[in-house]
N, C-alpha and C positions, 0 to 999 in steps of 0.2 A: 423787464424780462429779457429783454431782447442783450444788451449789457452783461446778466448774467449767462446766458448762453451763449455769447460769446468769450468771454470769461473760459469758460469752461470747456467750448471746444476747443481751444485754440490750445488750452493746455491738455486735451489729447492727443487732437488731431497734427497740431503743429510743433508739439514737442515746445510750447512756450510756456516759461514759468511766471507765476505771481505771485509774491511773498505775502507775509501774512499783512503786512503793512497797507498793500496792494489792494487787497481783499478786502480790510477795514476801510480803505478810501472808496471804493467799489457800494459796499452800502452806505456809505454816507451819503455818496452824490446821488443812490438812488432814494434815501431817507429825503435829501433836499429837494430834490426835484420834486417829491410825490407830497411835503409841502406846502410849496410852491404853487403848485398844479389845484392842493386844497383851496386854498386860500384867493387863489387868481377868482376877477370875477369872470362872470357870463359873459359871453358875447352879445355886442348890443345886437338887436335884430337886426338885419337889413336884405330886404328881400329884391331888390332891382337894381339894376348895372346902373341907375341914374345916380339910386342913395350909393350907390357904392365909390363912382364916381368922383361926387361932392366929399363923401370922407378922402378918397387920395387926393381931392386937392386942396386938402387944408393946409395952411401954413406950417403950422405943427408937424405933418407925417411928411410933408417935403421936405424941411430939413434935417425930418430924422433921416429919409431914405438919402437925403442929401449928404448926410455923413458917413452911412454907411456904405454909399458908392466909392466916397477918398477914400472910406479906412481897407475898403475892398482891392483900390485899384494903386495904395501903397503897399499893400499887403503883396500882390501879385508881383507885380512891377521892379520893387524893392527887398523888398524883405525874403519872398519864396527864393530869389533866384541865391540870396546871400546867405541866408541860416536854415531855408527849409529842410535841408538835408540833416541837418543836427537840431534843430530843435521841432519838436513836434507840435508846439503850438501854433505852429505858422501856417501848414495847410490847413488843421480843422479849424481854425479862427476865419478861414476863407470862406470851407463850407458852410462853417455856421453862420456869416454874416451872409452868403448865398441867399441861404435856407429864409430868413426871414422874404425876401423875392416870392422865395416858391411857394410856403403857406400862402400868402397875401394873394398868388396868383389861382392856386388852388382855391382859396377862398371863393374869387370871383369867378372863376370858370363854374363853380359849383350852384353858384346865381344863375348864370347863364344858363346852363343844362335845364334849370329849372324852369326860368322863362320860356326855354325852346320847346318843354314838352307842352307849356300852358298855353303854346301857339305867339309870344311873342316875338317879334322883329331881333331877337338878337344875334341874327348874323350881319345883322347891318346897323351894330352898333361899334363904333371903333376901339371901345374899351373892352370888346371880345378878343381882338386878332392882335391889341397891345398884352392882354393877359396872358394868351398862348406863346406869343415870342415870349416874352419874359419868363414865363417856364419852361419852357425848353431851352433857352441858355443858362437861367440859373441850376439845372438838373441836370446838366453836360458840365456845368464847372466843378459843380458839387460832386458830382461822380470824379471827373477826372481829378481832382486833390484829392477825394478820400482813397484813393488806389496808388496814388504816389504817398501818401502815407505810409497806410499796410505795406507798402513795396520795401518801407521802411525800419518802421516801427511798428512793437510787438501789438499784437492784436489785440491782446489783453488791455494793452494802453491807450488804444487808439479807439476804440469802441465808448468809455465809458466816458471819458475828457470829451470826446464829438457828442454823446450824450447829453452830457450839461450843457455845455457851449450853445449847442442846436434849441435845447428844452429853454433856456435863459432867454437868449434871442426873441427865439419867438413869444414868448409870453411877454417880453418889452414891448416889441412892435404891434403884438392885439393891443397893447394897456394905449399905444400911444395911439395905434388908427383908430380903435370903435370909446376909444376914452373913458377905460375904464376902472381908473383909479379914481372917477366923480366919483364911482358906487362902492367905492371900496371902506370898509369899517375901518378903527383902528385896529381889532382884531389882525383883520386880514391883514392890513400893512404891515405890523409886529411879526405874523406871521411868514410872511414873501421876503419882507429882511430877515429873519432868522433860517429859514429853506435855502436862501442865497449864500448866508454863510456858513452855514453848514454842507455847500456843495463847496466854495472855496475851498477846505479845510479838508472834503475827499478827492478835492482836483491836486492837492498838494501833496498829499500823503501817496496816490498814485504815481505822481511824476518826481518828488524829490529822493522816495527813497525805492526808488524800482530796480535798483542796481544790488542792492542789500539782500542776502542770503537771510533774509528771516523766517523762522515759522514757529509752530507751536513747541514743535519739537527739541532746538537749539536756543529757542527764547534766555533761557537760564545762562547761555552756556555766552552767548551775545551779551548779554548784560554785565559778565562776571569780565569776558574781556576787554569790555568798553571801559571796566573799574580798574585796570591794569595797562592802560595803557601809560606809559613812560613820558613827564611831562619835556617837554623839544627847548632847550636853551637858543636865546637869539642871540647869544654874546659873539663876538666876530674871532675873539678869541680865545677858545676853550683850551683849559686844562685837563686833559685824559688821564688818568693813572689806567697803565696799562694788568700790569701786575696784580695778582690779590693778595692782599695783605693777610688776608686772613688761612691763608692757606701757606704763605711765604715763612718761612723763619723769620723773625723781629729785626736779625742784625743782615736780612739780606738788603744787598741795595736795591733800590725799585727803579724804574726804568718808566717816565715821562713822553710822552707825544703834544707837540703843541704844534694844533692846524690854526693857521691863519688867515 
């Protein structure tokens, strides 16, 4: 929803356009997402900052966060300060590797809360005051990229792409902390890979042809041009006939250009 609504103000409020192209990639990624979203299982239960704990310190979720720290702090480091201004995959790929931090920490603060009202000890547990730092700088990063984005890039585009990116992420990082592709049918897997690529397919259709004056309206008129376009010679040295013949007298002489 939120996608859509932005979509939609942004082309009143902000005077930003989205071709039809645009639009079609727009529900796709929301088509993918929402089966994706089917198909993901349950969260494993975990009611105590102890189980919560032992899952972040499985070998498994440390080197996933372990990768997504490099792919974060190449991201920043390297990449933001060289192409972030032209390409827009490079802050929300930030935020969204962020964003898996912030759920994960959301998650456990939400444990916490629980325990604190049921009277137990958890402000004198140290996995309380590593979860709060850890959302409050992943929710300061995440903010500050997505506003150098929009500072950027049309809102229209930058809404639905951090969409997916954010929605992917995070439903990786549940699958890998609470493990739950044990539970997963082949259904479901057929399904989470087909949701996936069918958000690919509206992440590209958004970002490669955003530039393109398309709609419903000129669709016919696009298509007839694209069949007329004039195929380009790579020869180094063309023969031009400047003259029309068809319009010239037969016994006129004609008059030749040869660029080299």
């Amino acid at each position: 929803f939120s996608v859509l609504c932005s979509a939609i103000l942004s082309s009143y409020l902000l005077g930003e356009r989205l071709n039809l192209l645009g639009k079609l990639g727009c529900m796709l990624s929301l088509v993918g997402s929402t089966v994706m979203v089917i198909h993901a299982p349950e969260d494993e239960e975990v009611t105590t900052l102890d189980e919560m704990t032992s899952k972040l310190k499985e070998p498994g979720f440390l080197a996933y966060a372990a990768i997504l720290l490099a792919l974060c702090f190449l991201l920043i480091f390297y990449l933001a300060p060289r192409y972030g201004q032209s390409n827009i995959l490079v802050y929300l790929t930030i935020c969204s590797v962020i964003g898996a931090f912030s759920v994960s920490s959301v998650k456990g603060l939400g444990i916490a809360i629980k325990g604190f009202f049921a009277g137990q000890p958890v402000l004198q547990h140290p996995l309380t005051w590593i979860l709060v730092i850890t959302l409050v700088a992943s929710i300061t990063t995440q903010i500050n990229y997505l506003n150098k984005s929009l500072d950027i890039f049309n809102t229209s585009l930058v809404f639905p792409i951090y969409y997916v990116l954010f929605t992917s992420i995070v439903i990786t990082t549940s699958i890998i902390l609470f493990k739950e592709w044990v539970a997963m049918t082949v259904v479901d897997i057929i399904g989470t890979v087909c949701g996936f690529l069918t958000i690919i397919l509206g992440v590209f259709l958004l970002h490669a042809f955003k530039d393109l004056h398309v709609s419903l309206e000129n669709l016919p008129q696009v298509l007839q041009n694209e069949q007329q376009v004039p195929v380009s010679r790579d020869d180094k040295n063309i023969l031009i006939e400047v003259d029309n013949s068809s319009i010239a007298p037969e016994d006129k002489p004609k008059v030749f250009v040869l660029y080299t």
